[in-house]
N, C-alpha and C positions, 0 to 999 in steps of 0.2 A: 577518209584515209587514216586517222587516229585513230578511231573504234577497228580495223582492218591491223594496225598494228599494234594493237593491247591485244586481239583475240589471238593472233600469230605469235607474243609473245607468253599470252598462257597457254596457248597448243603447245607451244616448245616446252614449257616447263613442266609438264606434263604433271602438275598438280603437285609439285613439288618446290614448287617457293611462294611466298605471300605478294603481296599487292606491295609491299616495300621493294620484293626482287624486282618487278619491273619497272616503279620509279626509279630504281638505284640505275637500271642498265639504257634505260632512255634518257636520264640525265647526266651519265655521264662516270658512275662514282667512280671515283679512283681508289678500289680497294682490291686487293685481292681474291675476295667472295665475287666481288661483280665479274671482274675482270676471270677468274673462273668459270662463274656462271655464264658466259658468254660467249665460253671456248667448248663448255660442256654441252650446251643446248643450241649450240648452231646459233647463234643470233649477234656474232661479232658485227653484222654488216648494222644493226639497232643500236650499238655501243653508242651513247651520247648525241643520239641524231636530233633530243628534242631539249636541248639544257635549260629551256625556259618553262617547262610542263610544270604546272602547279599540282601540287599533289592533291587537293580537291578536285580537281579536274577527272584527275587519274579516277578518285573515289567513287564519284560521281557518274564518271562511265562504266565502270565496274558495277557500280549499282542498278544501272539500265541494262545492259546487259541481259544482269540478274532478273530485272522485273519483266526481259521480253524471253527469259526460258531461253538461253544462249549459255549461260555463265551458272553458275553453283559454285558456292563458296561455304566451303565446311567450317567446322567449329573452331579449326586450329589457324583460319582465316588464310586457305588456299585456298586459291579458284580454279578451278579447272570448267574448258569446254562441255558443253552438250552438244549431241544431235545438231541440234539446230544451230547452235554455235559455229559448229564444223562448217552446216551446209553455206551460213552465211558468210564466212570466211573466204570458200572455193566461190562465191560469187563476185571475190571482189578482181579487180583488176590487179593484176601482179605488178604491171607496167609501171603503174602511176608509184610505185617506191622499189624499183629495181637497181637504181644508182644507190641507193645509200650504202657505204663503206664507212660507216662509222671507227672502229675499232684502227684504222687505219689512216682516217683523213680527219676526226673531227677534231684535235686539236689546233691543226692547222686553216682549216677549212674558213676560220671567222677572218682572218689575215687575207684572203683572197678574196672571201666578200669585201672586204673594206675598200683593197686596192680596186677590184671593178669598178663599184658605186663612185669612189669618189674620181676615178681614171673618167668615165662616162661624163659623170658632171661640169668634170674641167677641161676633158678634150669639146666636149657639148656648148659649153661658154664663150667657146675658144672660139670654136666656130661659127658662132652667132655674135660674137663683137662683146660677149659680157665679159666685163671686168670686175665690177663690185659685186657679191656674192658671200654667200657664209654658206661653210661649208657643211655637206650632209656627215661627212667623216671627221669626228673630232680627236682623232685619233694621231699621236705625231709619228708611230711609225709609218702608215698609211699616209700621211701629208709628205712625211721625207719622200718616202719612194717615187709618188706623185710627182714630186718636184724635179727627182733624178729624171724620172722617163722623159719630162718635157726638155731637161735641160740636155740629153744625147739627142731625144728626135723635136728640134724646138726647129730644123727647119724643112721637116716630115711632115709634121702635125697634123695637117689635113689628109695627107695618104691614111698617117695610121688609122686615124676617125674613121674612116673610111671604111678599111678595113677591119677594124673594131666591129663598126655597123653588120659588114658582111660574115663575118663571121656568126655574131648570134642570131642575124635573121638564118642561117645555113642549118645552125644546131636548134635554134628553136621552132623551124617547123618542124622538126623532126620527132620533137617532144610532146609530149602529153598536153595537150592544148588549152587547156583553160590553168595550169600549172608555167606555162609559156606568157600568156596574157595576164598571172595576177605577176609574175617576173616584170614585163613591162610595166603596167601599171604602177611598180611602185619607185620605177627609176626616173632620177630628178637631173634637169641639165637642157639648156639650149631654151631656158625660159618656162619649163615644162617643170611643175611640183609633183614627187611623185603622190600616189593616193596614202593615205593612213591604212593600218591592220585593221579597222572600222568603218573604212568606206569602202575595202575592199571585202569585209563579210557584211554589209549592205547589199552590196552589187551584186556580190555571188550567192548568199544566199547560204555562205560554208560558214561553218563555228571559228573562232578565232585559232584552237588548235592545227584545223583543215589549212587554215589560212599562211601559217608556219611552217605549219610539214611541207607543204607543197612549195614554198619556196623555199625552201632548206634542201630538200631533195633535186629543185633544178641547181644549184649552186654547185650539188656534188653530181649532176651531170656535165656539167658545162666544165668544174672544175677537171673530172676526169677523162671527159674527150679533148680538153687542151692540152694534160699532162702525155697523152697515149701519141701526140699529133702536131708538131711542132708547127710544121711544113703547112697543113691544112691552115691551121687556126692558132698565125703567129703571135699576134696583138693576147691574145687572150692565154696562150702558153707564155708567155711574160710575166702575165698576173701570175704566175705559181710557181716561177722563180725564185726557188732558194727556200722552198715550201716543201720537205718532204717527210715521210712517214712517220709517225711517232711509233716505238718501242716500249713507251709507257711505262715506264720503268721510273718509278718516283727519284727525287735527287739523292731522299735516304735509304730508297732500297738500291739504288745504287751505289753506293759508299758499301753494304752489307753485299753487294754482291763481290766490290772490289778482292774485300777480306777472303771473302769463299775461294778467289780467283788466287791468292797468296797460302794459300791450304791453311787457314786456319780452321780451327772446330766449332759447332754451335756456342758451345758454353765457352770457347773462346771470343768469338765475337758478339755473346753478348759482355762479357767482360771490358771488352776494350770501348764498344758502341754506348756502355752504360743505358741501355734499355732492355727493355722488360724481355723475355724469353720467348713467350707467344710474339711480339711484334716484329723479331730478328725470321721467324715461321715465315709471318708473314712476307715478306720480304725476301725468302727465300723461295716460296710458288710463286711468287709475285716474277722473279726471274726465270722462275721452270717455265713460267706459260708464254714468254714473250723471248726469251734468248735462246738464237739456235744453237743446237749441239749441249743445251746445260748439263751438266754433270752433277745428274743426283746419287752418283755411288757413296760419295762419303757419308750419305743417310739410307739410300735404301740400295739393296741389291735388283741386278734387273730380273732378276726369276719373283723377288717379289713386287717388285713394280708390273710384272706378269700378271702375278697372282690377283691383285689387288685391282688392278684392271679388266681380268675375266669375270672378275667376281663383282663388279659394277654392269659387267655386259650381260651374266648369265641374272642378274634382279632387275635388268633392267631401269635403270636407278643410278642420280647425282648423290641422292641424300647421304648424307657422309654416316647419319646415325643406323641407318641398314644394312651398308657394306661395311661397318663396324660390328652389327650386335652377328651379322650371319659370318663374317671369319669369326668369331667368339672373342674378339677385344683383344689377338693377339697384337693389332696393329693402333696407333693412338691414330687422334683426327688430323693428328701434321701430319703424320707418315701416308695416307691415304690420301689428303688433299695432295701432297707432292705427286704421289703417283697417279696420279689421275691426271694431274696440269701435264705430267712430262710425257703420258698419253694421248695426251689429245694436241699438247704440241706435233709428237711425231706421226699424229697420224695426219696431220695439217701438213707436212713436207712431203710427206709420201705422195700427197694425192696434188701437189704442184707437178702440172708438166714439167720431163726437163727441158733446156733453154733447146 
């Protein structure tokens, strides 16, 4: 599952970012290049799915790749597919990472792990007569919440277990199976320890990455067919109560959007923000690519947000330094990074059904 999405991730980038571009967008970076890079090459739903990836790891798969003729990586240290790369890619299973919605869910997503795991272990106790216990969730938002649910449904308790139980036996045959049983395996409750990330790449026989992805990815199936399905799968639409989307919009490029939103000018708000000029930039694609309807007139006009956008589509090409040197430099690398984000924004609305 790993080596399946490193290769998906340099098919997408079509040889145009380094082995950094794809730690940045599997771990999560909160920058405006990532967070570009992620709108530009189709790969929002990989935004942060893996925040624990050591980047040896990455290296190291990149390097194998390399040594089975999959992968080529030039002087300038991009990688890009082969042949064989390709074919090994199309042989994988699509299924086993079609829930991931990173760019959408993964800031939230650890908050719904918590409440599960530690919801299980306490309705699990509850039900078996344990009392004394430590808990697997050290977490005090996740222990408040826990405490709340018991103390509205504290004379339920056993329905919702119950229900609880039914529910993910319901979604989890439904799932990629051995993705389903390293899920069980590592849930603890009812006198039951769940297994370690080490007993379960013993058993399975997966590398410790396999062993993450795949329960990271059921977390955002299960998190997503609770959120879509109230009715079906109540207990578990609970868990993701008061859990929704992130905007990603930093706190400080939030405050620089407020300014924008008061009509101030760049060089005015870098004045007032007393930061650097490039980083008020920043902050301003940082709001093109994630806020609907952003108004980038007071920097570019839309014939050239047009232009600048054709002219990414007719090179075929992210790289900001090629759709810079072929308009001939009339445009800098903010003016072209904005029109690209507030392109690939609207073209992201266009293609939503409407309601």
């Amino acid at each position: 599952m790993f080596e399946s999405i490193v290769l998906l991730c340099i098919k997408r980038f079509k040889g145009e970012r380094t082995v950094s571009g794809i730690f940045n967008m599997l771990t999560g970076k909160r920058s405006s290049q990532t967070m570009q890079d992620a709108k530009a090459y189709q790969l929002d739903h990989m935004f942060g799915v893996f925040p624990e990836l050591e980047r040896r790891k990455l290296d190291n798969a990149i390097d194998q790749m390399a040594g089975r003729e999959e992968v080529v990586v030039n002087e300038e240290g991009f990688p890009n597919l082969t042949d064989k790369g390709t074919d090994h890619l199309q042989t994988q299973r699509a299924s086993s990472s079609a829930y991931f919605q990173g760019m959408q869910w993964h800031e939230v997503l650890p908050a719904f792990i918590s409440r599960l795991n530690l919801l299980i272990q306490a309705s699990s106790n509850k039900e078996a007569g344990i009392q004394s216990y430590v808990a697997i969730v050290d977490q005090p938002g996740a222990q408040a919440w826990v405490k709340k649910v018991f103390g509205t449904f504290q004379d339920k308790l056993p329905r919702l277990n119950q229900s609880l139980y039914e529910e993910l036996v319901r979604l989890l045959s439904n799932h990629d199976p051995v993705q389903a049983e390293l899920f069980t395996h590592r849930l603890t409750g009812g006198g039951w320890i769940g297994l370690t990330v080490d007993q379960l790449k013993e058993k399975y026989r997966l590398s410790r990455e396999d062993i993450l992805l795949g329960l990271r990815h059921t977390y955002y199936y299960l998190f997503q067919q609770a959120k879509k399905d109230k009715e079906a799968y109540p207990v578990l639409h609970l868990c993701t109560r008061g859990l929704q989307s992130s905007h990603l919009v930093t706190a400080s490029a939030g405050k620089t959007y407020q300014l924008i939103e008061q009509g101030l000018s760049l060089e005015e708000i870098v004045t007032v923000r007393r930061l650097k000029k490039s980083t008020i930039q920043d902050h301003i694609v940082e709001a093109a690519l994630v806020t609907p309807d952003f108004d980038v007139s007071p920097f570019l006009s839309a014939e050239q947000v047009e232009e600048i956008n054709q002219k990414a589509m007719d090179l075929n090409t992210q790289r900001l330094k090629h759709i810079h040197q072929d308009l001939g430099g009339v445009y800098d690398y903010f003016e072209i990074r904005l029109a690209l984000a507030h392109g690939r924004s609207t073209a992201q609305r266009e293609r939503k059904p409407s309601p």
